[in-house]
C-alpha positions in Angstrom: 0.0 0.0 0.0 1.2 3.7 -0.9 2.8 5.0 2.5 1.1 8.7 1.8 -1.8 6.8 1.8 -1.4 5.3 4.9 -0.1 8.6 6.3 -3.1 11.0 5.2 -5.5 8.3 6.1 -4.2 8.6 9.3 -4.0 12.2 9.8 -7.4 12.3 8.6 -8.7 10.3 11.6 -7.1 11.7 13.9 -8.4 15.1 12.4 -12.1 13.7 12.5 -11.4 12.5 16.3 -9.8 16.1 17.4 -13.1 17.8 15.6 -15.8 15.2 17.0 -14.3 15.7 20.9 -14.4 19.7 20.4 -17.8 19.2 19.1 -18.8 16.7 22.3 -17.4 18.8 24.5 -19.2 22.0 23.6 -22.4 19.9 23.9 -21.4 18.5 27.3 -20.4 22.0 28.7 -23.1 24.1 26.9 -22.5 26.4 23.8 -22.2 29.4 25.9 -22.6 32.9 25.4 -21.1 34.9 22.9 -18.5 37.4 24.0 -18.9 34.8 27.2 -15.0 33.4 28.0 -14.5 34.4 24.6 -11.4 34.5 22.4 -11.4 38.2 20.6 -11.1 37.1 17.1 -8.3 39.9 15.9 -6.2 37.9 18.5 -6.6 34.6 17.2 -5.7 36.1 13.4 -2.5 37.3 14.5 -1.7 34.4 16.6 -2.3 31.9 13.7 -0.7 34.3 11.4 2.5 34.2 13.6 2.2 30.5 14.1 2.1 30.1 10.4 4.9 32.0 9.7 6.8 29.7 12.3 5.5 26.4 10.1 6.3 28.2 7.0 9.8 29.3 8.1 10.7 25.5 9.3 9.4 24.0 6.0 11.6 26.6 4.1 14.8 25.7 6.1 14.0 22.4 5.9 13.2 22.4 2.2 17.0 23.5 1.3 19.0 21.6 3.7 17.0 18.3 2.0 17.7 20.1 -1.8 21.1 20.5 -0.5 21.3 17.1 0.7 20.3 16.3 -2.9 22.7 18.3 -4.7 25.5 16.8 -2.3 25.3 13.2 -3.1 25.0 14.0 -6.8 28.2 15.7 -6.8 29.7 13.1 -4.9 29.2 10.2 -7.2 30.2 12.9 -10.0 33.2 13.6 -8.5 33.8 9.5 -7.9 33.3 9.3 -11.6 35.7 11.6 -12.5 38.3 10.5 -10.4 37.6 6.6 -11.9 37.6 8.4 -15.9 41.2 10.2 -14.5 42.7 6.9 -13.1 42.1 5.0 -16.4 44.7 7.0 -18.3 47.1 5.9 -15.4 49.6 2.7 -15.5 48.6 0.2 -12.6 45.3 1.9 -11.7 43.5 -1.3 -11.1 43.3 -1.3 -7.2 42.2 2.4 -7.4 39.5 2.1 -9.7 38.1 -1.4 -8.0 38.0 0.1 -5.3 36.4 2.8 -6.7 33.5 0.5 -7.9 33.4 -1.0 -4.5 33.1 2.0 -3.0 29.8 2.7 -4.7 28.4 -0.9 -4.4 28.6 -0.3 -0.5 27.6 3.2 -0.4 24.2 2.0 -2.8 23.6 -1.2 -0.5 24.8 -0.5 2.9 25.5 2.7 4.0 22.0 4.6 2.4 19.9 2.0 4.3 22.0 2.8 7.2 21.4 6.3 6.8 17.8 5.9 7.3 18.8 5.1 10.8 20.9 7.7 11.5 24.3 6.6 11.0 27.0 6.2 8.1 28.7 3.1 7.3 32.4 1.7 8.5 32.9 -0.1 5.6 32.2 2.7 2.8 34.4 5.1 5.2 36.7 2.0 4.8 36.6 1.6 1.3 37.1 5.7 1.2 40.1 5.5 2.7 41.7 2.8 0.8 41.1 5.3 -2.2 43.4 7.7 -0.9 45.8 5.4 -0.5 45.7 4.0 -3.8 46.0 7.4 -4.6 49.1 7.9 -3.1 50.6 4.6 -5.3 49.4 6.0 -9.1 52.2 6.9 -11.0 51.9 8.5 -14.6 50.8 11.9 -15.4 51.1 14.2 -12.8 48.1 16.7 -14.1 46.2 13.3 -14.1 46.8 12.0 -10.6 45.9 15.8 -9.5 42.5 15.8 -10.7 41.9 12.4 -8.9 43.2 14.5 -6.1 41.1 17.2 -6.6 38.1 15.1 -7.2 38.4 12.8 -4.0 38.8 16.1 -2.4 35.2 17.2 -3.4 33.9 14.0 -2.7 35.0 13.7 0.7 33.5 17.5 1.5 29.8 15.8 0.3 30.5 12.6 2.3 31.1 15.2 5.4 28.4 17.1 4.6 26.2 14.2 4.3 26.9 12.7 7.6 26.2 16.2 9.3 23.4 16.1 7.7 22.0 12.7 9.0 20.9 14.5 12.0 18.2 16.9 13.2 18.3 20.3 10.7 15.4 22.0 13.2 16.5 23.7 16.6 14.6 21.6 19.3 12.8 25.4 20.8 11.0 25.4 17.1 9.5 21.8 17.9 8.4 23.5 21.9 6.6 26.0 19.1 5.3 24.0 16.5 3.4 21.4 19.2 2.8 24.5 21.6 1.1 26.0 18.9 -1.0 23.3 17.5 -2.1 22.8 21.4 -3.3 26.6 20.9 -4.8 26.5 17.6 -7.0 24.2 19.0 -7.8 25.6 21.9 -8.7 28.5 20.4 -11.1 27.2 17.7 -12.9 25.8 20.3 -13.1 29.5 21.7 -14.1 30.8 18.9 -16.6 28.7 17.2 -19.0 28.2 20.5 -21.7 28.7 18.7 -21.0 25.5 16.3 -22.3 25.1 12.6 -22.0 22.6 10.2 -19.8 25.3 8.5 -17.9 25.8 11.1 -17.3 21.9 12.0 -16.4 21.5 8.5 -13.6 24.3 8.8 -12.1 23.2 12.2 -11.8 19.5 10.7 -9.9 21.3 7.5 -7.8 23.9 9.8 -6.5 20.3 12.4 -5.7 18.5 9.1 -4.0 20.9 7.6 -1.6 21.3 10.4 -1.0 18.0 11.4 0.1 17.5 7.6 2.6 20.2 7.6 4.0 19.4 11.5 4.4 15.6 9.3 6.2 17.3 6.4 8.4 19.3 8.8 9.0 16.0 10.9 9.7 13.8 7.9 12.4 16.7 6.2 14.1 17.4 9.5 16.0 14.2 8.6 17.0 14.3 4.8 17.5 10.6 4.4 14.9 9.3 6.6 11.3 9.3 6.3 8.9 9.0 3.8 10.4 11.6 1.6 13.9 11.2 1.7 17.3 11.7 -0.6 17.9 8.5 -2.5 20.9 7.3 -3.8 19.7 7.5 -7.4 23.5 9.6 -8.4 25.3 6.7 -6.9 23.2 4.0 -8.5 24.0 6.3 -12.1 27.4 6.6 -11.8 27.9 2.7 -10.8 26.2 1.3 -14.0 28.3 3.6 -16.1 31.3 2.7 -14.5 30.2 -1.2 -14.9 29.6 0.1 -18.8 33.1 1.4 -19.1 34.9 -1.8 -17.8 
């Protein structure tokens, strides 16, 4: 079954469940008088406009550390590529460029299902390392063996970056904000529509699920390689079946 689905199923229900109980409870405890322990509805706009703005600034700095994310692994396998194309105009460049194709085997089957739980893999670190000294054995031209220098170079400034990256990209007093708020959006909906209508019902049900779905979206980006929408190693798995191509 589609996991968005699954995930928006759910996020409806619990959106019908949070509207049904303010519903029951206004029946239970009477609909009141209006203007009665009321919520002044000016207030409320500028509070969910400010609450927005919090949501919208979290999905935006979310949004670019995961196309950043993105761009990173690209590069990386680009720069692995042109290290391998380098290395093949070398003299006894064999254990380089195996090693080379190893090191994306591992990266494509190990470490990016690793990195879905938070942590980066030994053996492609490994397998990195053992480039470098490979490196250091090439012999031939020296503008040649720089640009494999260069290249491994880039590529181990996206394999940093994609390890920082493994954890949380939001500051934990934005998460005190984003569930804070959510309490208070809902408080104050129950506030303000005392005096219930189907309308209104209809509108408190939209206002939950909306935010619940972008709390989720901001939840599943704070982690770039985790989650339902998360960076896939779709430049690795490119540059691999080239490289098998060119052998």
């Amino acid at each position: 079954m589609n996991p968005f689905l699954v995930l928006f199923s759910l996020i409806t229900a619990i959106s019908v469940v949070v509207s049904a109980s303010l519903m029951l409870i206004r029946r239970k405890m009477g609909p009141g008088k209006r203007g009665e322990e009321d919520i002044r509805s000016s207030v409320f706009n500028f509070y969910t406009t400010l609450y927005a703005f919090v949501i919208g600034f979290a999905i935006v700095t979310l949004w670019s550390a995961f196309l950043t994310a993105k761009a990173d692994v690209t590069r990386e396998a680009d720069d692995i590529m042109i290290a391998y194309r380098a290395a093949q105009n070398l003299p006894g460049s064999d254990a380089f460029r195996q090693d080379a194709v190893k090191y994306l085997k591992v990266v494509i089957d190990v470490e990016f299902p690793q990195m879905q739980e938070g942590a980066m893999s030994p053996e492609a670190s490994r397998l990195f390392d053992r480039l470098w000294s490979d490196l250091y054995e090439l012999k031939g031209d020296s503008n040649m063996i720089g640009q494999i220098y260069s290249s491994l170079t880039e590529a181990e400034h996206q394999r940093l970056a994609r390890s920082i990256l493994l954890e949380s990209n939001l500051y934990p007093p934005i998460w005190v904000i984003l569930i804070f708020g959510l309490v208070s959006v809902v408080f104050g909906l129950y506030y303000i529509n005392r005096q219930q209508t189907v309308v209104s019902l209809i509108f408190e049900f939209m206002a939950i699920f909306l935010l619940l779905s972008c709390i989720y979206f901001v939840y599943d980006l704070d982690t770039p390689f985790s989650g339902l929408i998360n960076v896939k190693p779709q430049g690795f798995q490119t540059v691999y079946a080239k490289i098998l191509s060119l052998q």
